[in-house]
C-alpha positions in Angstrom: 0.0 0.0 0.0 1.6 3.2 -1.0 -0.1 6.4 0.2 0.5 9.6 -2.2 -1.1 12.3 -0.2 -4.2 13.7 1.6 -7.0 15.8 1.0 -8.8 18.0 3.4 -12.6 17.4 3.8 -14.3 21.1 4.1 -18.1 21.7 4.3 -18.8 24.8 3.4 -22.2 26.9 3.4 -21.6 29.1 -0.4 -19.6 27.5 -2.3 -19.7 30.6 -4.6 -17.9 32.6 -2.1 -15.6 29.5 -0.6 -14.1 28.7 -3.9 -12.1 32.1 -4.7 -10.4 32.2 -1.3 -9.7 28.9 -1.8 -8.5 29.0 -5.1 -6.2 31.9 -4.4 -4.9 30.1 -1.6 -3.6 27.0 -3.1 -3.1 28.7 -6.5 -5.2 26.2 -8.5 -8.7 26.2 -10.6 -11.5 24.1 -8.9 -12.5 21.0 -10.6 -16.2 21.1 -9.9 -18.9 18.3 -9.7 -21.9 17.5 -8.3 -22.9 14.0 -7.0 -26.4 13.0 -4.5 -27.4 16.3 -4.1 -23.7 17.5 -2.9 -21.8 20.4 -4.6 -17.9 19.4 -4.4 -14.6 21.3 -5.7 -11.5 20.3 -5.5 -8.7 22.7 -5.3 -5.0 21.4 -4.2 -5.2 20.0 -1.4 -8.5 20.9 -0.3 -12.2 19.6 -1.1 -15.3 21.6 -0.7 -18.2 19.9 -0.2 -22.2 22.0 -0.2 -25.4 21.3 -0.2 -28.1 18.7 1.3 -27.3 18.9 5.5 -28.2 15.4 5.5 -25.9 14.6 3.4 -23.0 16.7 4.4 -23.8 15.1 8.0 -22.8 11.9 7.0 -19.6 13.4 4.6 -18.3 14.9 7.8 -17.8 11.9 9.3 -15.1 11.2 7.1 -12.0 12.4 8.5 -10.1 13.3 5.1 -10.1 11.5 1.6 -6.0 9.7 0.9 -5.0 9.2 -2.4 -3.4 6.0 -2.5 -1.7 4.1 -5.4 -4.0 1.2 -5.4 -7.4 1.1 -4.1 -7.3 -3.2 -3.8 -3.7 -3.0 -1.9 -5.0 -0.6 0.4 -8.4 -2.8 1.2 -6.0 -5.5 1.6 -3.7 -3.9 4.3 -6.5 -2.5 6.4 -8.6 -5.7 6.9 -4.9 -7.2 7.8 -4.5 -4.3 10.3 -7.9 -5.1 11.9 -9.6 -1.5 10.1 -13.8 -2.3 8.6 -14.2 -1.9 5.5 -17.4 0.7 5.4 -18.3 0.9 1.3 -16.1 0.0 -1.7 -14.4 -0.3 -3.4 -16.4 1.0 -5.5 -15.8 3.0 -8.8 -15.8 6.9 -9.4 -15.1 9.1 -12.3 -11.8 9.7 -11.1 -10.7 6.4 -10.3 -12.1 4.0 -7.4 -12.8 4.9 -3.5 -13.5 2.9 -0.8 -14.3 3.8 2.9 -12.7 1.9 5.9 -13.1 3.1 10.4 -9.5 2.5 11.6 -9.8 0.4 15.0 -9.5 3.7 16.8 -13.0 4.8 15.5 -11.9 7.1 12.9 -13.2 7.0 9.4 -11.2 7.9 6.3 -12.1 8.0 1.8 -9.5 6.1 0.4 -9.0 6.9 -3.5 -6.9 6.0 -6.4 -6.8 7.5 -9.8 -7.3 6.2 -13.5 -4.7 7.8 -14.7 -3.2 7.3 -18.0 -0.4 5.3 -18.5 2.4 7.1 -19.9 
C-alpha cells in the first residue's frame, strides 16, 4: 500500500464565495462536480463539499479522503491491520474509492486515480 497524499474534507455553506479564497490560496482552478445532491470542488489539497445537511452530515464523518496508489492494496492492508471496511471499493469518475473506520474509531475515503499510463 503506498499512500500519495491527503485531502482536506471542508463543508462549506456558499460554495460561490468559498471557492475564490480557496483557489487563491492554493493557486489552482476548482475542478467542480456535483454527485447525490452535494456540490464538491477540489482545489490542491482541499475539497469543498455543499449542499443537502443530511448529506453533508454523513460526509463529515469522514476524516479526510487519501489518495493511494491502489485502491485493492490498500483494502487488503487495512482488513490485515484489523480497520472495517465501510463501502467499496467502488468506482468513481476519477478512479475508485472505498471507505474503511481504523480500530481507533476514525473514518477515512480512500481513493486512487485512472490515470493514464504514460
Amino acid at each position: 500500500m503506498e499512500i500519495l497524499g491527503a485531502t482536506l474534507r471542508i463543508c462549506v455553506e456558499d460554495m460561490e464565495s468559498a471557492v475564490p479564497f480557496y483557489e487563491r490560496l492554493a493557486g489552482g482552478t476548482a475542478l467542480r462536480s456535483e454527485r447525490g445532491g452535494v456540490q464538491v470542488a477540489a482545489i490542491g489539497c482541499f475539497l469543498l463539499m455543499s449542499g443537502d445537511p443530511a448529506q453533508l452530515e454523513l460526509l463529515r464523518k469522514i476524516a479526510a479522503t487519501i489518495a493511494v496508489k491502489d485502491v485493492d492494496a490498500t483494502h487488503r492492508v487495512l482488513t490485515e491491520l484489523g480497520a472495517r471496511v465501510i463501502a467499496g471499493p467502488v468506482p468513481t469518475p476519477a478512479g475508485r474509492t472505498l471507505i474503511a473506520m481504523h480500530p481507533d474509531g476514525s473514518v477515512y475515503e480512500y481513493a486512487d486515480r485512472n490515470l493514464p499510463t504514460p
